[in-house]
N, C-alpha and C positions, 0 to 999 in steps of 0.2 A: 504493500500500500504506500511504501514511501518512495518507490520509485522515480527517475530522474523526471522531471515533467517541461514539454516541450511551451513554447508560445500559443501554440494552436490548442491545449486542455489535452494532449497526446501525448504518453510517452513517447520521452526523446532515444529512437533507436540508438541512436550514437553514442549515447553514454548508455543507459540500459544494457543493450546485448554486453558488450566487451565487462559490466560490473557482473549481471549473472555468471556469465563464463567464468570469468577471476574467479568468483567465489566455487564456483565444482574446483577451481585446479587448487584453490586452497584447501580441500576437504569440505566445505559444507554441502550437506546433499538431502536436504531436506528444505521445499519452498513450498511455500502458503501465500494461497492469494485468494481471491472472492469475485464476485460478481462485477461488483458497483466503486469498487480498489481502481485508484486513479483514473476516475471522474469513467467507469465503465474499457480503459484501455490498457487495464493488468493483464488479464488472462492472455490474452491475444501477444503484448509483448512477452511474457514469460513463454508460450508456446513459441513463438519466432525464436527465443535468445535457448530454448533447453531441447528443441527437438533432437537435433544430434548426438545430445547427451542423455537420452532419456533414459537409458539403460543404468546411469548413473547416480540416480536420483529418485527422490520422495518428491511424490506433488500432493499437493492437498488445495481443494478447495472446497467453496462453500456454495450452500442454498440457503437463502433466506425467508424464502417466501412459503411460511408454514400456514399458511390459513390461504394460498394461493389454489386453484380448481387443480386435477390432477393435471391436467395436460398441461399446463404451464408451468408443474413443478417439474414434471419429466422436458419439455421441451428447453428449460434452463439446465439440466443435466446435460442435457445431446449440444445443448449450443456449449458447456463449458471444456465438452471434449473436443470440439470439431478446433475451438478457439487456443487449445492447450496443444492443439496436434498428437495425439496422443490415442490409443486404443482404449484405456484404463487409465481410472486415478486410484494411486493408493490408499489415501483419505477421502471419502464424501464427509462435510462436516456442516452438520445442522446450523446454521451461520448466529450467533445469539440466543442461547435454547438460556428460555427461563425452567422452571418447574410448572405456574402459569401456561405457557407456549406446550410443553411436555404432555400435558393431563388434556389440552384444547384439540391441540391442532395435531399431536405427533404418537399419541399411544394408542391403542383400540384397532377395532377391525378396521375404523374408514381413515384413520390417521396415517399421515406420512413415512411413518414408519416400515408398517407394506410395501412403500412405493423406494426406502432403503433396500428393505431386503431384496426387493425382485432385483435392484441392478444386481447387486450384489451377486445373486445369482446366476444373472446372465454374464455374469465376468467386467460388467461396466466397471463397478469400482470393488476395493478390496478389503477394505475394512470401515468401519462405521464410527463416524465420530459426532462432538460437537464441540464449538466454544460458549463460551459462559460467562453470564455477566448475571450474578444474581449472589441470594443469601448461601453462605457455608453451609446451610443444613440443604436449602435448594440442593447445593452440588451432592451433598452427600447422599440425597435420595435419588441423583438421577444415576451417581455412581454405583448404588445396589440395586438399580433397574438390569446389569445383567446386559445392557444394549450393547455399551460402549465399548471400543477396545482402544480411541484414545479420547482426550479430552483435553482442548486450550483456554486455560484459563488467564485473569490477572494475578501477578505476584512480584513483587519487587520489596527495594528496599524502604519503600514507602508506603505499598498496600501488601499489607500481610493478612488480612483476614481469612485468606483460603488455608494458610500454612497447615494448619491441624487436619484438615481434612485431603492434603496430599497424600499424608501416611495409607490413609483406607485405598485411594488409588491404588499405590502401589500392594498393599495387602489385595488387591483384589487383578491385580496383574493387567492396570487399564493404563496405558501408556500418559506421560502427562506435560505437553507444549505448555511453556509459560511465552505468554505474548507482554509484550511490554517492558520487559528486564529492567533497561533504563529509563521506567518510569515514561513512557511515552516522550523520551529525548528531554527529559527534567532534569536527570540523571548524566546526561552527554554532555554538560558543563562540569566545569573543574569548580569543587570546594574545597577550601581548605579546612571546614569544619566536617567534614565527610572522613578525609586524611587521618583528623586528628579522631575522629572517630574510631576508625578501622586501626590504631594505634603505629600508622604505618605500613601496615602490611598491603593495602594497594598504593600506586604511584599517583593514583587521577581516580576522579567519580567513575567514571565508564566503567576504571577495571573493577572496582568493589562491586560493583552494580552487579557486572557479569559471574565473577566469583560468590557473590551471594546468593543467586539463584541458584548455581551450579552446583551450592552445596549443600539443599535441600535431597535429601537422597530420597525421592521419588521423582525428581523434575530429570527428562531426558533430553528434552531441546531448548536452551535459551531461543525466542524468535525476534532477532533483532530487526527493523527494519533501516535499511542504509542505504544514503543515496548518490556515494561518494565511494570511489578508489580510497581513498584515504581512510573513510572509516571501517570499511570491507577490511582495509588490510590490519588495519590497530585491533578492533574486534579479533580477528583472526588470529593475528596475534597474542593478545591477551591471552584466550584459551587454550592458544598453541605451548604456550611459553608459561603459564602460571595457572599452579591448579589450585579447585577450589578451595573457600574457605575451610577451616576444619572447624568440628564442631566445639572444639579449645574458643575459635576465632570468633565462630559466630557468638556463643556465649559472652565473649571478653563485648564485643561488638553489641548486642541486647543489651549488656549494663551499663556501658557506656553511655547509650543512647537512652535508656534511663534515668542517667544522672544527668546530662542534660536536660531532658523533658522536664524532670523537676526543678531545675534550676530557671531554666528560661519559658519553657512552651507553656501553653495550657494545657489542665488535665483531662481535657474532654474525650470520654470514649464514645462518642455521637449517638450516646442511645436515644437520641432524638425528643425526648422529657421536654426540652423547654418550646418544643415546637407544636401548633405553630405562631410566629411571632406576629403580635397584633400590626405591626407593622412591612412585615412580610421576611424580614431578614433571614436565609438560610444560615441560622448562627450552627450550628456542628459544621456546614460547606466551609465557611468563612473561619473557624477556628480550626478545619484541618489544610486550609492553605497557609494561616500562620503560622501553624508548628510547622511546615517544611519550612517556610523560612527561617523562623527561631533556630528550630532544632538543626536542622541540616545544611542550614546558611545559602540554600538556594534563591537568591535574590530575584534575580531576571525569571525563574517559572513561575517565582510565587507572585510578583509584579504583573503577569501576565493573565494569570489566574484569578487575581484580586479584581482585573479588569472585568472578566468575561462572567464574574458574577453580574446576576442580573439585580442585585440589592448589594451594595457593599454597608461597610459599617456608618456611613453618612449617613442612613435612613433611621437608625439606631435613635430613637425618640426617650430612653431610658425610662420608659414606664414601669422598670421590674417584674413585669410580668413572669420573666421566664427564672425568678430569683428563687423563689419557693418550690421551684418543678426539680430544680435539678441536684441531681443526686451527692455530685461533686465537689456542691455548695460555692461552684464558681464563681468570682462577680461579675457575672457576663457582662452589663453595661463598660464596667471598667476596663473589662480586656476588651472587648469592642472596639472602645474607643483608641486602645495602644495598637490594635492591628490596623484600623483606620490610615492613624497617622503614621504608621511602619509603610505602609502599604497601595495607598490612596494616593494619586497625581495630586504637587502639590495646589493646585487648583480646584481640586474635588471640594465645593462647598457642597455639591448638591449629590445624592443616593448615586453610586456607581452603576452602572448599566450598558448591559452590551447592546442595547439596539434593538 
């Protein structure tokens, strides 16, 4: 999805084909793409830049359209092979499977599911997956559904909420792509509060990012997306050259970040108690882009973030509403207001909003 992208809303062959190919001769051989993955012209360059290699390689892509009529879910299958070049995809992968989506549109006799197996059986694709954006118990109930043989989730160093229910993955022998590693490219800047975190032991954000996935032992593919020789080759490198965290590192690394979060961040575990705010503020959103700043010293994501909220902490009318709700007996109005002005263009008199 992060592919090079040309003027015209196209990937740009010219750098695309020569960065896939780099990446098979450097050893990676596992690609994921989708539908609607750069603006609808992923599939198509990924089949252009791997046909020759295909012997060499994992493809996986996705279907999204779970509540789509059947012909239009099979007709999205045949176009994503014609477009792949390819006889067979390794992965079919249910594109965003909630538990919701699971129980509607994808289990039972008339659900999509059916319509996995039969490829499956006709040799179209080879094993059954999905990706996931939903609650850890979500994942854990689609992971004892018995369907799956892999599953792409989120997991980095900044969203851990799946971590506990990787273990049952692997107890259950369901393969497990972490997408996102570095944080959705949060992570692909240099901290030096990240450094000091990791007490040394990575050089830069990227490589802890990388090495901390890596060292969840049920995760088997970090899935980076890279749009650049340069970062193809660093990434590569990294893995190539420096093996995962151990679980010495990762612990020393957990109380570390620890002792920051009580130092500096807020203690919010977003169980969402003070919501919702009479005034509309996503306060748990807004205090989990703080603590990446606080905590993790990422300025420019959390800058970015703070923007594309659609209420930042200028809307914050300090009514206390949400003071009695919350468990953690945080002074929400107070931290509000220090994320605000941590984080707010110096300009921002008025509620921050994307548009």
């Amino acid at each position: 999805m992060r592919l090079p992208m040309g003027a015209d809303d196209r990937v740009d062959r010219a750098a695309a084909i020569p960065l896939l190919r780099r990446a098979v001769d450097l050893g990676i051989n596992y690609f994921d793409t989708a539908i609607f993955y750069c603006k609808g012209d992923s599939q198509r360059a990924v089949g252009e830049a791997l046909r020759p290699l295909r012997g060499r390689v994992v493809l996986s892509t996705k279907n999204h359209l779970h509540d789509a009529p059947e012909p239009d879910w099979r007709a999205r299958l045949e176009e994503s092979l014609a477009l792949l070049q390819t006889d067979y995809l390794d992965l079919y992968t249910l594109h965003g499977l909630t538990w919701e989506a699971w129980e509607k549109h994808i289990r039972g006799p008339a659900g999509k599911l059916r319509l996995m197996q039969k490829a499956r059986d006709e040799g179209l694709i080879r094993h059954i997956a999905c990706s996931f954006h939903d609650t850890p118990d979500a994942l854990r109930k689609l992971l004892e559904t018995g369907v799956f043989e892999c599953v792409t989730v989120q997991y980095n160093l900044l969203n851990r909420d799946l971590a506990p229910v990787l273990h049952r993955a692997a107890e259950l022998d369901i393969g497990v792509v972490v997408m996102g590693p570095v944080g959705g490219g949060r992570l692909g800047v240099d901290s030096a509060r990240i450094r000091e975190l990791t007490g040394g032991a990575a050089s830069g954000t990227p490589e802890a990012a990388l090495r901390f996935v890596l060292a969840h032992p049920a995760v088997h593919v970090a899935l980076s997306g890279m749009s650049s020789i340069e970062m193809l080759e660093q990434n590569a490198r990294i893995v190539s050259e420096q093996p995962p965290f151990t679980e010495a590192q990762v612990a020393a690394l957990d109380a570390e970040i620890q002792r920051v979060r009580e130092r500096m961040g807020v203690p919010c575990t977003a169980c969402g108690y003070c919501q919702p705010c009479p005034a509309g503020v996503d306060i748990p959103g807004l205090f989990g882009v703080y603590n990446t700043y606080r905590i993790y010293g990422l300025r420019e994501p959390s800058l970015k973030a703070y923007a594309a909220l659609k209420l930042g902490g200028g809307a914050c009318t300090a009514c206390g509403a949400c003071l009695p709700k919350c468990p953690q007996k945080i002074r929400i109005p107070e931290r509000i207001r220090e994320a605000h002005a941590d984080l707010a263009p110096p300009d921002a008199t008025q509620p921050v909003s994307s548009g």
